[in-house]
Wavefront OBJ file of the C-alpha trace (Angstrom):
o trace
v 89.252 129.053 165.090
v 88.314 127.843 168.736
v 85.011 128.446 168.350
v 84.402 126.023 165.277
v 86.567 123.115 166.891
v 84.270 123.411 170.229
v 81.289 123.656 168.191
v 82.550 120.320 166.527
v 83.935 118.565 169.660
v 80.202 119.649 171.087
v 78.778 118.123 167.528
v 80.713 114.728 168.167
v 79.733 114.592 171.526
v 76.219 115.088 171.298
v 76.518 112.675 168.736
v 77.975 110.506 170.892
v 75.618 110.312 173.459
v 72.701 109.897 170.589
v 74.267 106.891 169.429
v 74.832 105.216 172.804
v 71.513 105.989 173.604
v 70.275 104.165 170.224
v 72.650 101.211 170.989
v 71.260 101.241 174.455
v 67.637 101.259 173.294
v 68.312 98.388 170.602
v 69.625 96.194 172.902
v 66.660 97.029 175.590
v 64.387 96.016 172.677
v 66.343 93.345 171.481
v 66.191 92.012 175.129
v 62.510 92.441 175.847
v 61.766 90.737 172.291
v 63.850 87.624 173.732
v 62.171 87.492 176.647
v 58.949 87.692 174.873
v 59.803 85.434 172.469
v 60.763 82.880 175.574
v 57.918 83.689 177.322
v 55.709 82.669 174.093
v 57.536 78.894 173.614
v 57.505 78.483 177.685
v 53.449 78.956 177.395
v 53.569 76.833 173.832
v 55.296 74.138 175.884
v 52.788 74.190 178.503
v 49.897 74.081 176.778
v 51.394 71.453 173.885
v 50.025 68.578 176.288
v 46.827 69.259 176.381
v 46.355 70.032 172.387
v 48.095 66.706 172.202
v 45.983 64.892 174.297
v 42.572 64.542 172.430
v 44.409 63.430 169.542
v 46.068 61.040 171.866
v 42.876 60.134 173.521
v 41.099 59.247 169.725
v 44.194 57.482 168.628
v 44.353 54.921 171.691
v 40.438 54.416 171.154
v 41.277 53.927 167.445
v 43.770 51.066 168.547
v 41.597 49.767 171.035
v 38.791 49.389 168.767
v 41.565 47.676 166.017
v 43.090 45.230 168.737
v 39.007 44.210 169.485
v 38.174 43.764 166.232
v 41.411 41.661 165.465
v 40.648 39.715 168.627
v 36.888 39.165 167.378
v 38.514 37.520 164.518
v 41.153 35.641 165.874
v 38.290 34.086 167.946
v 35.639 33.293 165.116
v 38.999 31.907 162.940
v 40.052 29.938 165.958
v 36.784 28.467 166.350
v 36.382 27.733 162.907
v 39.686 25.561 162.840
v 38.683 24.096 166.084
v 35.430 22.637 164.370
v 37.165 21.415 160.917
v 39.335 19.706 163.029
v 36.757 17.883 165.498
v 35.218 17.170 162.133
v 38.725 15.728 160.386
v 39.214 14.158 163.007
v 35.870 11.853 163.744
v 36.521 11.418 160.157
v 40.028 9.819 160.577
v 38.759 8.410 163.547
v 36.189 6.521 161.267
v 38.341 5.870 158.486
v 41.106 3.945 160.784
v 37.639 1.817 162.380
v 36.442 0.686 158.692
v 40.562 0.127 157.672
v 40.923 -1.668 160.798
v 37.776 -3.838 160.558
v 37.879 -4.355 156.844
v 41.429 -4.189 155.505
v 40.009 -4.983 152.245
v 39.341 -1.671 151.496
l 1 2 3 4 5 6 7 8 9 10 11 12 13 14 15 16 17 18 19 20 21 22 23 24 25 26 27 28 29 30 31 32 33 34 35 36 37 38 39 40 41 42 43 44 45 46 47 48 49 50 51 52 53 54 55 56 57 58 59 60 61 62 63 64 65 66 67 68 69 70 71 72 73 74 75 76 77 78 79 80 81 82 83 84 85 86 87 88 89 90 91 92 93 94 95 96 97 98 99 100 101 102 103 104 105
């Protein structure tokens, strides 16, 4: 009856030792897949700069060329209202004369 009750203890012990070794390997390759994995978004991180930048670089041109354009027009508008208003105003100008020299009319 010993003999079958080693052979068991033996059984459980060897089985045992196969399952710590399991746990121990699943926890080494749970480890080195976290480190990989940090690894990977440390070098993501790094290079996220510089596949942001061209995007960057075309959307500050795109404004640039925007805030030109607006300024282009500001201009022309601003130049426009500065001549109707020379114009309105020699026109007053010359309407006060003839009311003021002829306030018959």
């Amino acid at each position: 009856m010993e003999d079958p009750l080693k052979r068991l203890l033996d059984a459980e012990a060897r089985a045992r030792k196969i399952i710590d070794a399991a746990t121990a390997g699943r926890q080494s390759l749970m480890d080195e897949a976290l480190t990989a994995a940090r690894e990977a978004e440390f070098r993501f991180e790094a290079r996220r700069a510089g596949m942001r930048a061209p995007f960057m670089n075309e959307a500050r041109n795109r404004a640039e060329q925007s805030v030109a354009e607006l300024a282009h027009k500001y201009q022309e508008h601003h130049q426009q209202l500065r001549g109707l208003a020379a114009r309105h105003e020699l026109e007053t100008v010359t309407a006060a004369l003839d009311l003021f020299l002829d306030p018959a009319l």
